[in-house]
C-alpha positions as CSV (number, residue, x, y, z in Angstrom):
1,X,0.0,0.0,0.0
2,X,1.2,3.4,-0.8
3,X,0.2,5.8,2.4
4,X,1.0,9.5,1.5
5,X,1.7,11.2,5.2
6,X,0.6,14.2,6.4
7,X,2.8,15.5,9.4
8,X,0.7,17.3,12.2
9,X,3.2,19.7,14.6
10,X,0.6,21.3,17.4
11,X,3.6,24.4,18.7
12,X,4.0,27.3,21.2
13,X,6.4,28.7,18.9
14,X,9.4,27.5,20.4
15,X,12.8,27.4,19.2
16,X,13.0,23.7,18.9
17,X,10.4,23.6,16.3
18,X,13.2,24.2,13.8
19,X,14.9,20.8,14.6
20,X,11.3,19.3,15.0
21,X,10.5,19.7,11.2
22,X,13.9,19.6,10.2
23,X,13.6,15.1,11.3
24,X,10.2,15.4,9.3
25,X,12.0,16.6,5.9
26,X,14.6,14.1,6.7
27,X,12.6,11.1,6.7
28,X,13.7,8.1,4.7
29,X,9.8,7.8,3.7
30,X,9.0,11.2,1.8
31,X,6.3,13.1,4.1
32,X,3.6,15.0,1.2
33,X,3.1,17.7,3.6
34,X,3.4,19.4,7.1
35,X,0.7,21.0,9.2
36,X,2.5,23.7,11.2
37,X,-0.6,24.8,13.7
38,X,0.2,27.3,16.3
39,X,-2.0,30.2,18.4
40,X,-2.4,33.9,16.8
41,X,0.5,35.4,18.6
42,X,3.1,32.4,18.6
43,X,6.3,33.9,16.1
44,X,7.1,30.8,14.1
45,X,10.4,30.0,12.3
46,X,10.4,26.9,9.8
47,X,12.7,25.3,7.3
48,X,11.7,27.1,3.6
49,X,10.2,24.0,2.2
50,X,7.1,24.0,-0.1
51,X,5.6,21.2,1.7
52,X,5.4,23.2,5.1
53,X,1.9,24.9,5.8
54,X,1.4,27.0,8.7
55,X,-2.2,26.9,10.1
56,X,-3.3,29.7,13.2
57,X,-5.8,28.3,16.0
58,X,-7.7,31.0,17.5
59,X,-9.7,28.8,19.9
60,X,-8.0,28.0,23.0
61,X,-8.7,24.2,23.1
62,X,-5.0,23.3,23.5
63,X,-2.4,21.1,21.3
64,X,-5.2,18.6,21.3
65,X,-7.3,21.1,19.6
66,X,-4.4,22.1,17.1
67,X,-3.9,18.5,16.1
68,X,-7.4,18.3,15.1
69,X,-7.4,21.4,12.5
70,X,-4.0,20.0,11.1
71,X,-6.2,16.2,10.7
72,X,-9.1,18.3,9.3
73,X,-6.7,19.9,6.9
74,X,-4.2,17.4,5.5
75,X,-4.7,15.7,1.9
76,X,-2.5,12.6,2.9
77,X,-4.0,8.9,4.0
78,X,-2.3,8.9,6.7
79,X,-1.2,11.0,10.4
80,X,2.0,11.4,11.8
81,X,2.0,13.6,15.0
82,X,5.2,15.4,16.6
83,X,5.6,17.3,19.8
84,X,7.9,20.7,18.9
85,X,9.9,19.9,21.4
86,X,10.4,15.8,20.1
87,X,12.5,14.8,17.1
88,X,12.0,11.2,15.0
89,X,14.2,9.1,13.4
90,X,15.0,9.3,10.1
91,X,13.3,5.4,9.5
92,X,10.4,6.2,11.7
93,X,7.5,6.7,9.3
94,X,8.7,3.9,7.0
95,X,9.1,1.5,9.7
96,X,5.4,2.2,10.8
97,X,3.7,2.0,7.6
98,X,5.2,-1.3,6.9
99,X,3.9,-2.3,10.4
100,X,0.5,-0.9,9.2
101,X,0.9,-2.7,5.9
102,X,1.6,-6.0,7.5
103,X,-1.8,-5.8,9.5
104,X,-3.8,-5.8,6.1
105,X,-6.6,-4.0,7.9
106,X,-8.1,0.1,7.8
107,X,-7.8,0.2,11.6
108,X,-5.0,1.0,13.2
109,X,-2.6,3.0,15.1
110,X,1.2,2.1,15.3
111,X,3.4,3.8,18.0
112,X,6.6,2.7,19.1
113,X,9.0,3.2,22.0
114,X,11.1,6.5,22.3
115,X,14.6,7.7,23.8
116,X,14.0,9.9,26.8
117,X,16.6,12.9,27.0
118,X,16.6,15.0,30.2
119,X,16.4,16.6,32.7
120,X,20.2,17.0,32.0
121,X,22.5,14.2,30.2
122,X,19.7,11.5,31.8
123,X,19.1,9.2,28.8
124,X,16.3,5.9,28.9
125,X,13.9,4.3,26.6
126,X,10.7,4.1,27.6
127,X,8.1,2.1,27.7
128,X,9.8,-0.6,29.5
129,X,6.6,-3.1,28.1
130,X,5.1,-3.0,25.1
131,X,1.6,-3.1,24.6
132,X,0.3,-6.5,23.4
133,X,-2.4,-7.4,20.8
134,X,-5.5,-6.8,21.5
135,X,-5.0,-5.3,25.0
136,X,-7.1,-2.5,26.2
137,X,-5.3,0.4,26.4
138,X,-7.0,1.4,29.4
139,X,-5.5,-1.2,31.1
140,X,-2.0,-0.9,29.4
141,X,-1.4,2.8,30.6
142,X,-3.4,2.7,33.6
143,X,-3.3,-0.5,35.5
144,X,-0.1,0.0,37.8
145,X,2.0,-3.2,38.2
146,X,5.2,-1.6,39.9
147,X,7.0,1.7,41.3
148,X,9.1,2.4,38.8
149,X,8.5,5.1,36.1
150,X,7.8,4.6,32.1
151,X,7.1,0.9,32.4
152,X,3.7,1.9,30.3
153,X,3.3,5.1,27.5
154,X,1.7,5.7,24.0
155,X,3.3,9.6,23.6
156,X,1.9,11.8,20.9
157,X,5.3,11.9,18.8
158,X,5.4,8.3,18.4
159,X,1.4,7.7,16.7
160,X,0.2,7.3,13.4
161,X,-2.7,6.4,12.3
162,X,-5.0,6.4,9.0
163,X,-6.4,10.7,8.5
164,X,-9.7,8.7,8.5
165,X,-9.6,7.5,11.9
166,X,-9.1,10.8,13.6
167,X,-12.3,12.5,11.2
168,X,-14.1,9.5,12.8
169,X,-13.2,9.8,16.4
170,X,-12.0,13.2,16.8
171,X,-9.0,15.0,19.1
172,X,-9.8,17.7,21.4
173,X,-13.1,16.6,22.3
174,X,-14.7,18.1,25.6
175,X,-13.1,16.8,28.9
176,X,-10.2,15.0,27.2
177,X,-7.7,17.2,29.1
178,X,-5.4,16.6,30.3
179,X,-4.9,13.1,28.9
180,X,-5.5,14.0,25.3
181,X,-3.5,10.9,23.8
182,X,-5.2,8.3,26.5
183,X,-8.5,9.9,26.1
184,X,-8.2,9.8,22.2
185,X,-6.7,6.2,21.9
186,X,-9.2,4.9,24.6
187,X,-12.7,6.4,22.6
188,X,-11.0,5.3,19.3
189,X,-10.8,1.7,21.0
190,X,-14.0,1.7,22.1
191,X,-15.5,3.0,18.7
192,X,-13.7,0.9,16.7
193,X,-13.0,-2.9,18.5
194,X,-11.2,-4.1,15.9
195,X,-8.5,-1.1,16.1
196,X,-5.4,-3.3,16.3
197,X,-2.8,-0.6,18.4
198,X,0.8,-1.6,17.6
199,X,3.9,-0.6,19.6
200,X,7.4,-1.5,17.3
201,X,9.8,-2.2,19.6
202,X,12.8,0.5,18.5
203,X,13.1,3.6,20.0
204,X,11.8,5.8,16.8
205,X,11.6,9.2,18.3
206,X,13.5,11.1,20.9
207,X,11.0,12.7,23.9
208,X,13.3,15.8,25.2
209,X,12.2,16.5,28.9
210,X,14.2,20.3,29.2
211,X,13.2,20.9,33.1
212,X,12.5,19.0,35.9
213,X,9.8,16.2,36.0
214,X,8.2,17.0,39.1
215,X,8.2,20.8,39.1
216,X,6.5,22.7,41.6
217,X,2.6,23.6,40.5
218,X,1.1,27.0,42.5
219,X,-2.2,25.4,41.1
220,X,-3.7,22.1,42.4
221,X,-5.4,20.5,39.8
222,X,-6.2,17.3,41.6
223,X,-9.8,17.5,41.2
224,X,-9.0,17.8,37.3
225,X,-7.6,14.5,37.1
226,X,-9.9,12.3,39.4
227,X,-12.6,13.9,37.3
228,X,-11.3,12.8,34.4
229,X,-10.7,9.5,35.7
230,X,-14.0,8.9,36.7
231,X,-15.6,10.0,33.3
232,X,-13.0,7.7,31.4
233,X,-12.0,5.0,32.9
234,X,-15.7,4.4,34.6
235,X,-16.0,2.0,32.1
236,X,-13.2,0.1,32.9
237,X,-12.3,-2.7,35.6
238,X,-12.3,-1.6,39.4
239,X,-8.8,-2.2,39.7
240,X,-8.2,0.0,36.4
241,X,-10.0,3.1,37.7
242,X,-8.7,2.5,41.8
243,X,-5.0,2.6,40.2
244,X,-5.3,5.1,38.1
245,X,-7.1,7.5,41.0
246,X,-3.7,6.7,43.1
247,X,-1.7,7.7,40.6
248,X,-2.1,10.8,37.9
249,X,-3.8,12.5,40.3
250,X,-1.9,12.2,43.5
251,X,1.4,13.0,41.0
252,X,-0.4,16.4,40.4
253,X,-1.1,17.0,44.0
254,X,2.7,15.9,44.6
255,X,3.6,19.3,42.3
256,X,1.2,21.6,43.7
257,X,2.4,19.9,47.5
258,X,-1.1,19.5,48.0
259,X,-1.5,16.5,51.0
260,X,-5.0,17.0,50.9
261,X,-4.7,16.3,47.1
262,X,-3.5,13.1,47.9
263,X,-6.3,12.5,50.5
264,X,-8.7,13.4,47.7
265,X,-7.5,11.1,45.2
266,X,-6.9,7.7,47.6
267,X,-10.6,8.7,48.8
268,X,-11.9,8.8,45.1
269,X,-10.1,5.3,44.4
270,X,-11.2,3.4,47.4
271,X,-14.7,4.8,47.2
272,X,-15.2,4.5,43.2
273,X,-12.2,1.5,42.4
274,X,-10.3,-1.1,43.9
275,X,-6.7,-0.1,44.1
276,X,-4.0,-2.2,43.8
277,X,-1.1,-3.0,46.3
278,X,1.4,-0.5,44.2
279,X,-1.3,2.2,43.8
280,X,-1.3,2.6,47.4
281,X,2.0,1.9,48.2
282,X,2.8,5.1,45.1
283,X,0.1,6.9,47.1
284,X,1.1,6.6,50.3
285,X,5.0,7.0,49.4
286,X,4.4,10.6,47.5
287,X,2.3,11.7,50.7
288,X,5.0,11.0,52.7
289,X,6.9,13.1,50.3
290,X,5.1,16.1,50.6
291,X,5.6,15.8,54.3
292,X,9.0,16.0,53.8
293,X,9.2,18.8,51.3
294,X,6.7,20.9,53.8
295,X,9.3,20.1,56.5
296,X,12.3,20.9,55.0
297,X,10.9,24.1,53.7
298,X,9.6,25.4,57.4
299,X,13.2,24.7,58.1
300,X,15.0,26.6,55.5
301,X,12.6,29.5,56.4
């Protein structure tokens, strides 16, 4: 199958938006075009290359929002998204369409892992596990299994996927934030059963993390994330929805040092899911951590 790929770059306008499309132009795979979106007021700089079109989004639905007017606008068969702050391989987009070809089906979405850079000279590949075939992706991102960090992820700069999927089940959509790639995979999931979701097991693109991971939020959006929990995942297993309430949203009550946050979140789980032995222990472990933090801060004061 010939697939003619239309890149999708959602972008604040910042400076690594240049090396961004520069790995798009250099793909082995010849990309047909490039949907630049960014806000009204963002300056954007861009390789000159005829294939580059720069939409404006005046609405403020987010990236998630952006993607979708790139989608709406692109002439190729198939989506490639990018992060502006993410590079890709020069093989990733021909690697994915012959995983795509190989499936001999209209339904599907191939990611793959990625090479996490930062903070710093830290370098990793995450996800640790693939996701298998057939699994619910719910369950793959959500269902926690062990302490340690990026044993699960499906990250924007890694996914493409026929243009016709994402007309069909839309990005952006009304309560999707802030998990717009979970919220979009899960509802394409559940609109589609037979969407086969396939992880190729090379690193393909490079995630750049340029500050620290667990910076300090003066906003607790707690509440954000349970409620998006229970809209989402309400559907799914006990134990799906009970982990995921421990989890995301005691790691946003761990930014804004919010212990009631954490209160808030275990409460939601135990009252709405059935947490598992790591939830609780991730739970109980980051409460502990604000402790700390508050103390040390008194003392420094």
């Amino acid at each position: 199958m010939k697939s003619s790929v239309t890149a999708v770059i959602a972008t604040m306008g910042r400076p690594s938006l240049m090396q961004a499309v520069q790995s798009i132009l250099d793909q082995t795979h010849p990309v047909k075009e490039i949907m630049v979106v960014a806000g009204t007021d963002a300056r954007i700089r861009v390789p000159a290359d005829d294939r580059i079109r720069v939409l404006r989004n005046d609405d403020a639905g987010g990236p998630a929002h952006s993607r979708q007017l790139g989608i709406e606008a692109a002439s190729g068969s198939v989506i490639a998204l990018l992060d502006d702050d993410d590079v890709w391989s020069p093989t990733k987009i021909a690697r994915q369409l012959a995983a795509a070809d190989a499936l001999d089906t209209d339904h599907w979405v191939v990611s793959s892992r990625m090479l996490v850079q930062g903070p710093g000279s830290r370098r990793r590949m995450w996800p640790r596990r693939l996701i298998e075939p057939g699994e619910s992706v719910a369950e793959y991102l959500f269902r926690f299994d062990g302490l340690s960090v990026g044993n699960a992820n499906l990250q924007t700069s890694t996914l493409c996927f026929p243009t016709a999927l994402a007309r069909c089940v839309r990005w952006g959509e009304i309560d999707d934030e802030p998990h717009d790639e979970p919220s979009w995979l899960i509802r394409a999931q559940r609109t589609i059963p037979t969407l086969h979701v396939v992880q190729l097991p090379d690193a393909l693109s490079v995630y750049n993390i340029t500050g620290p991971s667990a910076s300090r939020q003066s906003i607790d959006r707690t509440d954000t994330y349970i409620s998006w929990g229970l809209q989402h995942l309400g559907m799914e297993s006990p134990r799906i929805l009970g982990d995921y309430l421990c989890t995301s949203p005691v790691s946003a009550a761990v930014s804004a040092r919010s212990l009631t946050g954490v209160r808030r979140a275990v409460s939601s789980a135990v009252r709405h899911g059935a947490p598992g032995p790591f939830a609780m222990t991730y739970a109980a472990l980051n409460a502990l951590r604000i402790v700390l933090r508050t103390a040390d801060w008194a003392i420094r004061r």
